[in-house]
C-alpha positions in Angstrom: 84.1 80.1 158.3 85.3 77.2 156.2 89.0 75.6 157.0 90.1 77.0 153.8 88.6 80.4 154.9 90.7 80.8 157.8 94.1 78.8 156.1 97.0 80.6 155.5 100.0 78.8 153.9 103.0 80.2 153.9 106.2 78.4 152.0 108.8 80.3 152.7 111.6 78.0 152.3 112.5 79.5 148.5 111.9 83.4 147.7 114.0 83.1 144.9 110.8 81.4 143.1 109.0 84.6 143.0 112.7 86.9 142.7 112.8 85.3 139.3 110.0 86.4 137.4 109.3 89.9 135.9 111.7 92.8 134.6 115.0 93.0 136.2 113.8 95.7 137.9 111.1 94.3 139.7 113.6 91.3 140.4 115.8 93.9 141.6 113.2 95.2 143.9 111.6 92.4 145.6 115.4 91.5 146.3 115.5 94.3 147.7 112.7 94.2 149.6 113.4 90.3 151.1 117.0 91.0 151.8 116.3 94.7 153.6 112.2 94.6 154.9 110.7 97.4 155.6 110.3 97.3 159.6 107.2 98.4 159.3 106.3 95.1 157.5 107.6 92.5 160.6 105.9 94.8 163.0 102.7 94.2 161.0 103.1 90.7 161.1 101.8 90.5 164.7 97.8 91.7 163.6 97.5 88.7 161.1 94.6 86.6 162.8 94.7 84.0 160.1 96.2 80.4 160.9 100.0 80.2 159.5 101.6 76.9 158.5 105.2 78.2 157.7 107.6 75.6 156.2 110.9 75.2 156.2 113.5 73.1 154.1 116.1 72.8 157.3 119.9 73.3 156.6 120.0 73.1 152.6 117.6 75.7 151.9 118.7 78.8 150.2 117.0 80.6 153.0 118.3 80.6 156.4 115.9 78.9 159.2 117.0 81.6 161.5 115.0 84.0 159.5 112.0 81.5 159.1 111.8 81.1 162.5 111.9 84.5 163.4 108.9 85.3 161.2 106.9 82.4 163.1 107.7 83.9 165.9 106.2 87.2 165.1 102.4 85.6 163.7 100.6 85.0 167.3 99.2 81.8 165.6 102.0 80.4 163.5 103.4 77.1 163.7 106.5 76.1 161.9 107.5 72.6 160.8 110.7 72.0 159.4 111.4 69.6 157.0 115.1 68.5 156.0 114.5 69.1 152.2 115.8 72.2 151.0 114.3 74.0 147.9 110.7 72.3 146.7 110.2 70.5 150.1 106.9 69.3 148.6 108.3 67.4 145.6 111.6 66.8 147.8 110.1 64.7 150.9 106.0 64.6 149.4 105.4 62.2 152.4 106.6 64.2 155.2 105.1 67.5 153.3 101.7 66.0 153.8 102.7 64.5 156.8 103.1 68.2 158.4 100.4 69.8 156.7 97.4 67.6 156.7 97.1 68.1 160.6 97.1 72.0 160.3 94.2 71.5 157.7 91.8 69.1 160.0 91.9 71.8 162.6 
């Protein structure tokens, strides 16, 4: 399998990015959905297999970290970096971005 094959990214740090787009009533339902999962959902988030990168923008993002780090937590093969940048941590802090995810991509 190719590294890109077995890469999950997940950028959590800033649902709102996707919450924005569509009808208001899809934005009203993935709101929905982020602020109140399903259970069933978190509970399924211990059978993913894939690698996880999960990023987080530390104390200024719009998410809080508790919840970030709870969902690393649950993926058996997650590893979470934080980076103090808030929303857009990749244009925010580029250097430290690549910093923290060029070693999860040589593995």
């Amino acid at each position: 399998m190719s590294k890109l094959g077995s890469l999950a990214l997940v950028c959590a740090d800033n649902p709102a990015a996707f919450l924005g787009t569509g009808p208001a009533s899809h934005r009203s339902a993935r709101k929905a959905q982020f602020d109140d999962p399903d259970p069933a959902r978190r509970e399924g988030l211990a059978r993913i297999r894939a690698r996880i990168l999960a990023i987080a923008g530390g104390a200024t993002s719009p998410v809080p970290q508790e919840r970030i780090a709870e969902l690393a937590r649950r993926i058996p093969h997650c590893r979470l970096v934080t980076i103090e940048a808030g929303h857009l941590v990749h244009s925010a802090r580029p250097r430290e971005y690549v910093a923290g995810v060029a070693p999860f991509l040589k593995r």
